[in-house]
C-alpha positions in Angstrom: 282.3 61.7 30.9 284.0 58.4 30.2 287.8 58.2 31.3 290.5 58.6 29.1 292.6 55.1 28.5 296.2 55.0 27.1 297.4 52.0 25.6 300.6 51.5 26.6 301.5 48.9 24.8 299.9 46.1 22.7 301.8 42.8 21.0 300.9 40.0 19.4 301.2 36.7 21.6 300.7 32.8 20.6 297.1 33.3 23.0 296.2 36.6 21.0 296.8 40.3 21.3 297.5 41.7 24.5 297.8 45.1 25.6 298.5 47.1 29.0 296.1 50.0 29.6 296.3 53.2 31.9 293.6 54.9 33.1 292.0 57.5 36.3 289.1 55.3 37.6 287.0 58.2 38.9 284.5 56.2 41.3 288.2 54.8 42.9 289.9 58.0 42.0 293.2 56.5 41.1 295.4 55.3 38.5 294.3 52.1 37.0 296.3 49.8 35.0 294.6 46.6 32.8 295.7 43.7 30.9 293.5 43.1 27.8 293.9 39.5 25.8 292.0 39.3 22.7 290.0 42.1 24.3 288.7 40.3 27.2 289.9 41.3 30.9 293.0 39.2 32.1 294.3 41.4 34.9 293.8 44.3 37.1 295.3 46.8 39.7 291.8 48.1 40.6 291.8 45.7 43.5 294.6 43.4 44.6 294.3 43.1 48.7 293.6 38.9 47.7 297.0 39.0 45.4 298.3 40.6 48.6 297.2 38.2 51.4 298.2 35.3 49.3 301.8 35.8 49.5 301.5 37.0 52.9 299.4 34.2 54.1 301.8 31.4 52.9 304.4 33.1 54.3 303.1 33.0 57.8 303.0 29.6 57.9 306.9 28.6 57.0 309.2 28.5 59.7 312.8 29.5 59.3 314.7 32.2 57.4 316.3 31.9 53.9 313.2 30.7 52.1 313.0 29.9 48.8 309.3 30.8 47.1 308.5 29.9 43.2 305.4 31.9 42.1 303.2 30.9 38.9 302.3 34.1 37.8 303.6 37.2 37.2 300.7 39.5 36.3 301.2 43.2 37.7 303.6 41.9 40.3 301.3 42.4 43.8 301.8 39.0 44.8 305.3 39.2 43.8 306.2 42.4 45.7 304.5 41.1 48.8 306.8 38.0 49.0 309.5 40.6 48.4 308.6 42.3 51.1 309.6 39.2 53.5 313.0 39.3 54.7 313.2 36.4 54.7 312.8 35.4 51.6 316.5 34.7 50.2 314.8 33.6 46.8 311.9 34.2 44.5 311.4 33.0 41.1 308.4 33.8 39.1 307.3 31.8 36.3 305.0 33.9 33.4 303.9 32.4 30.3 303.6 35.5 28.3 306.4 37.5 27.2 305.4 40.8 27.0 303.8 41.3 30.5 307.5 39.9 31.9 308.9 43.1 29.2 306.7 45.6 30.5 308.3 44.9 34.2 311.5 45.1 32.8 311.1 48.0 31.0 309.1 49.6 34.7 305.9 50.2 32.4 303.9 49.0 35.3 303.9 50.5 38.9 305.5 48.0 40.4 307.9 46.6 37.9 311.3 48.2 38.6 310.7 47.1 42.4 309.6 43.6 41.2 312.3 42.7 38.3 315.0 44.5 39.8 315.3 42.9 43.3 318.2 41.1 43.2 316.4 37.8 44.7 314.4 37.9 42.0 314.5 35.3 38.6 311.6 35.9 35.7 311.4 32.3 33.9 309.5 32.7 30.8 307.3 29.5 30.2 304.0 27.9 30.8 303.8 27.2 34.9 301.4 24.0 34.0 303.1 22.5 31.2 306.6 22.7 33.7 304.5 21.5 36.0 303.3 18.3 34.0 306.9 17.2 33.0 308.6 17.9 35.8 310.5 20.3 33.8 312.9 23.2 35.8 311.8 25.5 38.0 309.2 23.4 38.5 311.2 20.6 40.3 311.0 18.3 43.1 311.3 19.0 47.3 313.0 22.2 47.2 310.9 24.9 47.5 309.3 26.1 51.1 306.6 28.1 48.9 304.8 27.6 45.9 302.3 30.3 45.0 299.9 30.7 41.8 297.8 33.2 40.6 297.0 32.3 37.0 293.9 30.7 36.2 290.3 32.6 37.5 289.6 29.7 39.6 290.2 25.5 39.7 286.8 25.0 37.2 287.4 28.3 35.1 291.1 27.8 33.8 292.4 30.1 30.6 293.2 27.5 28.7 291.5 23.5 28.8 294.9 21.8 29.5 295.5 24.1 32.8 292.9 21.6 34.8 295.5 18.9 35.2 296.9 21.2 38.1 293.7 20.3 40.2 293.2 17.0 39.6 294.8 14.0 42.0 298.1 14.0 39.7 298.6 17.6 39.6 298.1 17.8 43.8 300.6 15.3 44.2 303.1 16.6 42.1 302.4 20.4 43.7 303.3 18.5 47.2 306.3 16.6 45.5 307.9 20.5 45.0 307.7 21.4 48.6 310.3 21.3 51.3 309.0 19.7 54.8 306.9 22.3 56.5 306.2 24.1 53.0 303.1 25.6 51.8 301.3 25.8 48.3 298.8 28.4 48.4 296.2 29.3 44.7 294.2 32.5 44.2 290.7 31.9 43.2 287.9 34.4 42.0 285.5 31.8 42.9 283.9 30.3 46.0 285.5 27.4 48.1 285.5 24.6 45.9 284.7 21.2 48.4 285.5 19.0 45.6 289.1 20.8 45.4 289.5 20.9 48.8 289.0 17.4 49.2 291.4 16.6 46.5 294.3 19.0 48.2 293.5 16.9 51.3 294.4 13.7 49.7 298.0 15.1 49.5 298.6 18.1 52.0 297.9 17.1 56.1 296.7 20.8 56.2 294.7 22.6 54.2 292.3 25.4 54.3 290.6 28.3 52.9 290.6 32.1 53.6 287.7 34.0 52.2 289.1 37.4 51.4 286.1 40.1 51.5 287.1 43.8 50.4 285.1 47.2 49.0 284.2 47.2 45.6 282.8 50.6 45.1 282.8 50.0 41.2 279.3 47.8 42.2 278.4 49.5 45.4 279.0 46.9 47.6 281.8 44.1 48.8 283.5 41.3 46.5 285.0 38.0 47.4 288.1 36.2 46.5 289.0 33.1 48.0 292.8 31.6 49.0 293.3 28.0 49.3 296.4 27.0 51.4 297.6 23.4 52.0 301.1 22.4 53.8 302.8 19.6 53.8 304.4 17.1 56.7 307.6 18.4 58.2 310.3 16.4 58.9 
């Protein structure tokens, strides 16, 4: 029997229509909520142990207490919630293109969205993370944050849309670098494989970088998935 789905909510968008599904996944037997855009697959809470380990990964590598952490990417909120969840994390602003995902937070139609939106270190900027990016424009400005952390595109050669590539190029590494504090860290979620080509790039601008291979259970097709996290960090004083 196939499970029942509730749309929850669908809107019309500048990228398309977009709607937030519910459903019981029997094979993980939980509730499952999806992001549909134009009917294809944006975003999921079947698995988010990657989303997870990215926040918590760049975190572990910034010394010091009253951090301030800009995240590209709102999404369901998991990466959000687990820079949250450092206390020392003084301030977190998110920056989400698309309107109605930051609503559905707001409104707490998503598990995690009173927890997320309602933290009082929390600030939702509405706008495109890669066009701020490109012009420099606020939050995305220059050495002041000790974490940036983005979770938008499915990987650095299969962006949602073909302007998002500048971010990986030279140009868009330096001016990811230019926005961190000495001893920060810029960490990006990718669906792919390690990318040498990026990693190279990222090493043209960041004295440390690496890459953490996330491996989890996918019962969904019997076996294990990968995600990968790529992590560069910049001099200190």
């Amino acid at each position: 029997m196939a499970a029942r789905v509730t749309e929850v909510d669908w809107q019309t968008t500048p990228w398309g229509e977009i709607s937030l599904r519910r459903r019981h996944d029997p094979i993980l037997d939980h509730e499952v909520f999806e992001v549909l855009l134009n009917d294809e697959y944006l975003m999921s809470s079947s698995f988010t142990v990657a989303e997870q380990k990215l926040a918590s990964l760049a975190l572990g590598l910034v010394p010091g207490a009253g951090l301030r952490v800009l995240v590209g990417g709102l999404g369901l909120g998991y990466t959000a919630r687990e820079v949250l969840i450092d206390g020392r994390v003084n301030q977190m602003t998110v920056v989400e293109a698309i309107g109605p995902v930051i609503s559905w937070h707001r409104q707490g139609l998503v598990p995690l969205g009173h927890e997320v939106s309602g933290d009082q270190r929390t600030t939702v900027h509405e706008g495109d993370f890669f066009d701020l990016m490109q012009r420099g424009a606020d939050p995305c400005t220059a050495a002041s944050w000790d974490v940036v952390i983005v979770d938008i595109d499915h990987s650095p050669r299969h962006t949602l849309a073909p302007e998002n590539v500048w971010l990986y190029t030279e140009e868009g590494s330096s001016a990811l670098a230019a926005l961190l504090a000495p001893e920060g860290v810029f960490a990006l979620w990718s669906n792919d494989q390690p990318d040498e080509d990026y990693v190279r790039v990222l090493q043209n601008h960041f004295p440390k970088v690496s890459t953490d291979v996330v491996v989890f259970p996918n019962p969904l097709q019997g076996g294990t998935s990968t995600n990968t996290i790529y992590v560069a960090q910049v001099a200190g004083r």
